[in-house]
N, C-alpha and C positions, 0 to 999 in steps of 0.2 A: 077287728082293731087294726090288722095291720093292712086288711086292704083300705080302710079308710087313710092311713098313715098313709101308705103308696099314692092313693087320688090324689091328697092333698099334696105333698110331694110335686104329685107332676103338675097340677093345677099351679104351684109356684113358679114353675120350671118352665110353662108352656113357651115363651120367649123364646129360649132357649133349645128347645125340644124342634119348635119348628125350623129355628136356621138351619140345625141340624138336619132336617129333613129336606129343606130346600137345597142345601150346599150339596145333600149326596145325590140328588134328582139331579144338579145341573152337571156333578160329577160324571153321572153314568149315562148324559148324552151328548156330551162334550170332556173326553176323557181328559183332552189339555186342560181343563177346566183347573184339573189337581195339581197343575203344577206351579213350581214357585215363582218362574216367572209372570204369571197367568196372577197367582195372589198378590206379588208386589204389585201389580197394575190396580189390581181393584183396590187396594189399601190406601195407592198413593193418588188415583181420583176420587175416592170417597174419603179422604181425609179428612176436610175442606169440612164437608156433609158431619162429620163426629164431633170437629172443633164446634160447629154453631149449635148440635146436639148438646152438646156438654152445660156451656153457656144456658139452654134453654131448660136443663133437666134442674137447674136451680131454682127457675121462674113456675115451671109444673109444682116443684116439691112447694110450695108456696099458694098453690093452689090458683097462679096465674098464669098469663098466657101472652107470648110477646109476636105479635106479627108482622114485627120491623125489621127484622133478621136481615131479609133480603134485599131489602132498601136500605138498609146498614151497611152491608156488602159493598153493593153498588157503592153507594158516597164517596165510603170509606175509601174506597180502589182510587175512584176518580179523583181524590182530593190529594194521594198518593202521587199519583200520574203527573197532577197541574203542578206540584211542589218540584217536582223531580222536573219536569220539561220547562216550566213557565219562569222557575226561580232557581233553574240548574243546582239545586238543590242532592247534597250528596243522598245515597242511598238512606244513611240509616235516620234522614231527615226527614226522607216520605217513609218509611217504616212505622215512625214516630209520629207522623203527619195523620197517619191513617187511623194508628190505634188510640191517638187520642179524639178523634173523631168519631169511633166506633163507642167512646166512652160518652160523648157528648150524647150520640145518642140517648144512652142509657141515661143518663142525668136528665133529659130530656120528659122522657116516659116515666122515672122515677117521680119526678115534679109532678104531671099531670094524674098519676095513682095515688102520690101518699100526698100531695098538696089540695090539691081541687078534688079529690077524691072520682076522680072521672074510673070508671069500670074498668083494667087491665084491655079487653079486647077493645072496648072503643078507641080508647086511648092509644094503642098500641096501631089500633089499624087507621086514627089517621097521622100518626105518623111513618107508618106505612108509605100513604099514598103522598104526604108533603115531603118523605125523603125521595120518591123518584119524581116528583116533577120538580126538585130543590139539583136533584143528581143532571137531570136535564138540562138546567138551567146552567148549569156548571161546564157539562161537557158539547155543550149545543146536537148535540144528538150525532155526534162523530165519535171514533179512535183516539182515545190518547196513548199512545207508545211509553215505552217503558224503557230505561237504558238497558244495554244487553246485561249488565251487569245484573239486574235483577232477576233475567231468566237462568244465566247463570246459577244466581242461587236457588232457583227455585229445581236446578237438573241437579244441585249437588247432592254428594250423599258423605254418611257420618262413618267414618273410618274407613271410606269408599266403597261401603256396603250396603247399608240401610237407607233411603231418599230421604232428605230432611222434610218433605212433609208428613212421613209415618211416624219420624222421631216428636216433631211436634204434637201430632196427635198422641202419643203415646205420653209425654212429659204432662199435657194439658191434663191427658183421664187421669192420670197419676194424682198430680198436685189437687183436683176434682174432688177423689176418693179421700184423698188424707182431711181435706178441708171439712166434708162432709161427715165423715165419722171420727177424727179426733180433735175435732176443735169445737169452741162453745157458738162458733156462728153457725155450723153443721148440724147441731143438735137445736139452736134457735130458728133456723129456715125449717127443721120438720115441724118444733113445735108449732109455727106458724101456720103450718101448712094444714096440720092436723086441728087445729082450732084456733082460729086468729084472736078469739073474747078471750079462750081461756087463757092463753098465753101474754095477753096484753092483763089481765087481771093477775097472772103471775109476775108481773114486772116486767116484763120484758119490751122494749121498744119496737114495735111492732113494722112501724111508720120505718124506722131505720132501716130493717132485717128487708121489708119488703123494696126500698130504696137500692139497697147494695146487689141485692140479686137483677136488678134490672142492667145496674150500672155492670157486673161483672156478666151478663147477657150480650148487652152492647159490644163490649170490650172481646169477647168470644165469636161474636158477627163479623167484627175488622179483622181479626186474626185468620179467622175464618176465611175473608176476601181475598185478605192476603194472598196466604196460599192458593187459592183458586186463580187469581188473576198474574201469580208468580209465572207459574207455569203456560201461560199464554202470553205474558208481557205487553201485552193492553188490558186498560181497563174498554169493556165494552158498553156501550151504552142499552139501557134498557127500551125496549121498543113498546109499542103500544098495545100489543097482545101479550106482552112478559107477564108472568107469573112471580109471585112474590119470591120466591125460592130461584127463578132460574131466569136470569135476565136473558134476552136472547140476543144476538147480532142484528145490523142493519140490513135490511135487501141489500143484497149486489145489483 
């Protein structure tokens, strides 16, 4: 009994069991590995990467799938950039610019799941492909610059200690976790997830729950940009071998 208890245990755990295994491999061959300045680094470039995680683990618990993420990103950055350079536009006007652009998506995808009933992946992957050649079309395949002020914020840090994009990633899991398990929309994205008939035979708006996870997706993609393209102060344009998740720069 109890080694059954212990398998099942670490069969939960396994996630977990292995970073742990990998974090101390890459410990004991790169001993700086353990240190704190070594971990703010990887926290504050992989931030970016937990913010659009987050946003996504609503649309999995649901039993769907969003592959617009990255062309969300992109847009979202660029559309930041043209507000801020094209309409001198203050900072928290392309901030604003961005993230409701990131929502647009999501209303976007939303539409074509719970309206036209088009399948999450298709759906999702061509808007995919219509947000980078839409993102093209915007930045004509160059640099849009950023005011320094924006890189600024993206170097600042919270009480001169913490980078503000660890504090975001850490406010977003935060606000995530509470939504997910004390609220009635956290317990209606599992039901849904867990059975979409039985839960729409329970009452529950099915069409809606699946709608909102897409919309707070989207909105977790631009945030997401945000910070990634904070800390560079251009939005960069995606090139023709870009991959959904990682746009790349132009040849020099």
């Amino acid at each position: 009994m109890n080694n059954k208890r212990y398998t099942q245990l670490v069969l939960q755990n396994t996630p977990i069991i292995l970073f742990v295994i990998v974090f101390l491999i890459f410990g004991l061959l790169a001993p700086r590995f353990f240190s704190i300045p070594a971990a703010e680094t990887i926290l504050k470039q992989a931030s970016y990467i937990g913010i659009v995680a987050v946003g996504m683990t609503f649309v999995i618990l649901t039993a769907g799938i969003d592959l617009s993420v990255g062309s969300n990103m992109y847009v979202s950055a660029t559309v930041a950039g043209l507000v801020m350079q094209d309409f001198k536009a203050p900072v928290w006007a392309g901030l604003l610019a961005c993230l409701a652009t990131g929502v647009i998506f999501g209303l976007v995808n939303s539409f074509l799941i719970t309206r036209l009933k088009i399948i999450p992946f298709i759906a999702t992957l061509g808007t995919m492909v219509a947000g980078k050649g839409f993102g093209l079309l915007l930045s004509k395949s160059i640099q849009i610059p950023f005011p320094d002020s924006v890189l600024d914020l993206g170097s600042s840090r919270l009480f001169a200690v913490i980078p503000l994009p660890i504090v975001i990633f850490a406010v977003v899991v935060l606000v995530a976790h509470l939504i997910l398990t004390m609220t009635p929309l956290g317990r209606q994205i599992y039901a849904v997830g867990n059975d979409a008939e039985a839960a729409k035979k329970a009452g529950l708006n099915v069409g809606r729950v699946l709608g909102t996870v897409y919309v707070v997706s989207g909105f977790m993609a631009a945030l997401g940009g945000l910070c990634r393209w904070r800390s560079r102060a251009s939005s960069i344009p995606v090139s023709v071998k870009a991959t959904n998740s990682t746009p790349l720069p132009p040849r020099s």
